[in-house]
Every structure is written in C-alpha cells, then in structure tokens.
C-alpha positions in Angstrom: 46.3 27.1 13.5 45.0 28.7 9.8 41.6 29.0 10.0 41.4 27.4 6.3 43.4 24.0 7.8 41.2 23.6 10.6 37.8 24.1 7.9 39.8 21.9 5.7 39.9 19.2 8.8 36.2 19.7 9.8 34.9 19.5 6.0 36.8 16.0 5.7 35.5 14.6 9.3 31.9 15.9 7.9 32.0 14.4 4.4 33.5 11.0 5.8 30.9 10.8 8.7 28.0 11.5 5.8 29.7 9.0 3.5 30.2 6.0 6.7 27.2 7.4 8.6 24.5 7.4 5.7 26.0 5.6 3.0 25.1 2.4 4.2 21.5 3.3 4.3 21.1 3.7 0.9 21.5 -0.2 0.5 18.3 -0.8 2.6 16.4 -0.1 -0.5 18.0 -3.4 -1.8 17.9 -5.2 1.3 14.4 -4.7 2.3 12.9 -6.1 -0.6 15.4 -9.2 -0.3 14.3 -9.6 3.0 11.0 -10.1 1.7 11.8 -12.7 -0.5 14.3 -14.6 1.9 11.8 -16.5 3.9 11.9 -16.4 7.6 15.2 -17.3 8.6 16.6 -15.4 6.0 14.2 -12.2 6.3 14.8 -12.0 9.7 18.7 -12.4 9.4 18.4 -9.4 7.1 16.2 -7.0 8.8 18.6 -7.5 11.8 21.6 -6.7 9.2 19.7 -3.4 8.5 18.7 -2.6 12.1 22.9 -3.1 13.3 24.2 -1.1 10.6 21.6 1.9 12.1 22.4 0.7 15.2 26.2 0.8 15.0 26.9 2.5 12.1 24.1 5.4 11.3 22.7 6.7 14.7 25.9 7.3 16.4 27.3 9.5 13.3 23.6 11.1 13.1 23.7 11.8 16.3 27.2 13.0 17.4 30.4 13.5 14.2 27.4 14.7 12.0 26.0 18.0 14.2 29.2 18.4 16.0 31.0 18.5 12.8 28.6 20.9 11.3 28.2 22.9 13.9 32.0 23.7 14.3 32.4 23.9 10.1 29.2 26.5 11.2 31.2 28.7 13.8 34.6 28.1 11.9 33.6 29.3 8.7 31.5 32.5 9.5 27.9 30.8 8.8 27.3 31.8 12.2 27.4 35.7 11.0 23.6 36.3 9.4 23.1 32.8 9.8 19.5 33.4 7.7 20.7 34.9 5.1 22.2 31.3 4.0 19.6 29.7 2.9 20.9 26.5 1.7 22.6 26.1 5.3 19.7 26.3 7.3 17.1 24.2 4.6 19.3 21.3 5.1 19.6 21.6 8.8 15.5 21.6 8.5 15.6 18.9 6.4 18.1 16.8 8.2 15.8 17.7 11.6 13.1 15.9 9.7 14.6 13.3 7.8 16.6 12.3 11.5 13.1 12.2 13.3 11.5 9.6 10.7 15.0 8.1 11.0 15.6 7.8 14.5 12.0 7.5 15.8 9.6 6.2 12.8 12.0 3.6 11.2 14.3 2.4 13.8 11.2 1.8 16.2 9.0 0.1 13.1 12.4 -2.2 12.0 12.8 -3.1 15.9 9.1 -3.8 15.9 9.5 -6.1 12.5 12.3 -7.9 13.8 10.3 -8.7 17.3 7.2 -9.9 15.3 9.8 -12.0 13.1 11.2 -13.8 15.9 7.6 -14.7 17.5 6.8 -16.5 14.3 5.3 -16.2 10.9 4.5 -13.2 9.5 1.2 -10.9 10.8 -0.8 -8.9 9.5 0.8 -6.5 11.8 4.0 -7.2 10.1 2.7 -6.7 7.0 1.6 -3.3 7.7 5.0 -2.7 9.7 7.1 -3.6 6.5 4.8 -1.2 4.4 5.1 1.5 6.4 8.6 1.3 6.1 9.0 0.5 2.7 6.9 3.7 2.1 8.9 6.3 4.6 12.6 4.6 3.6 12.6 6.2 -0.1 11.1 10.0 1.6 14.4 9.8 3.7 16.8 9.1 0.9 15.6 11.3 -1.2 16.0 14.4 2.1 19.5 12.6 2.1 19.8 13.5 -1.3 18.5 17.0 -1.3 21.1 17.6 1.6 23.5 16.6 0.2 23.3 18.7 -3.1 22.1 21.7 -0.9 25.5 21.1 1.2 27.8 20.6 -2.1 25.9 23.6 -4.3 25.5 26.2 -1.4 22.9 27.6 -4.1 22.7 31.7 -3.2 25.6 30.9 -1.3 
C-alpha cells in the first residue's frame, strides 16, 4: 500500500476519534452549570449524562484510537526520525499526557464522587467543594484541548 494512502487512512481515524472522542466534552461547560440549576433529580440526571459520555464515549478513544492512531500517523510519516526536532509533535503529546491525567484521574474520579454524594441526598458541603473543583479544572482541559489541537493542525516549525 502508498505510504500517503495509509497516512491519509490514519489522519482520518485520528481526526474522527478527536472529533467523537473529545467533542462531546466541550458541552460539559454547558451542562455543568445546568446541572446546578436543575435541582436534584435533574442535577443528578445530568451529571450522570456527563460521566456516560466519558465513560463510553471519551475514555475509550483517549485511551486506545487516540495514541494508537498517533502513534502509527508517528512511525508512518517519519516523525519518528529526530523525533525532538518536532517540536509541535512532542508539546502536544506533553500536553495531552497532562490534560489525560486531570481527565482521567482528577475529573472522572471528582464527577463519580459528585454523582455518589447526589444519590445519598441533598447537596454537602463536600459536594460543593467537589463541583468547584471541577468547575475550575474543566476549562484548564479545554483549553490543553485547544492548544492541541492548533499545535496538531499548524505543525508550527514543522
């Protein structure tokens, strides 16, 4: 097979796992608030919303079409060959290192923790806190997303 045809195959499995995988996410800036404002029942019905789309939707691309693509679109297309001299490349896998460990371990353990609380009963203080946190580490990984994805689209040095 061309070279080009298989990179052309890997670069749309990459772009449609970041546009599935993450793209939802960026509505949890929307839905987060809401769930503030829905009342219990309603809340809770949303926060579990969230926590199913990372669940089923966000993790499993994160963790496996995401790196697996990359790192095959890596090999594929020669990044491989003075891998540090592409800057762009390895800032974004940084980032994405980071932004996938407040992801993975910070939010999804904080929204699981929110949802538990919710289902005990009203609102705590420890809820409260919970939500903030959340509400405060949500925007830092958009905006990683973000710088991702311009680094990925740009290649700036490239």
């Amino acid at each position: 097979m061309d070279t080009s045809v298989l990179v052309a195959i890997l670069l749309l499995i990459h772009v449609a796992g970041a546009i599935i995988g993450f793209g939802p996410t960026f509505t949890f800036a929307i839905l987060g608030p809401m769930a503030g404002k829905a009342g219990p029942q309603g809340g809770l019905a949303l926060l579990e919303a969230m926590h199913a789309i990372e669940k089923k939707l966000t993790v499993p691309v994160a963790m496996g079409f995401q790196p697996l693509s990359g790192l095959a679109l890596i090999f594929v297309s020669g990044y491989n060959v003075n891998f540090f001299s592409h800057y762009w490349l390895w800032i974004a896998l940084v980032i994405y290192a980071i932004a996938f460990y407040l992801a993975i371990v910070l939010q999804n353990g904080r929204l699981e923790r929110m949802i538990a609380i919710g289902k005990a009963g009203p609102p705590t203080p420890e809820f409260i806190a919970t939500a903030k946190k959340v509400a405060q580490t949500g925007p830092i990984i958009t905006a990683m997303l973000v710088v991702i994805i311009i680094l990925m689209v740009t290649k700036p040095g490239g």
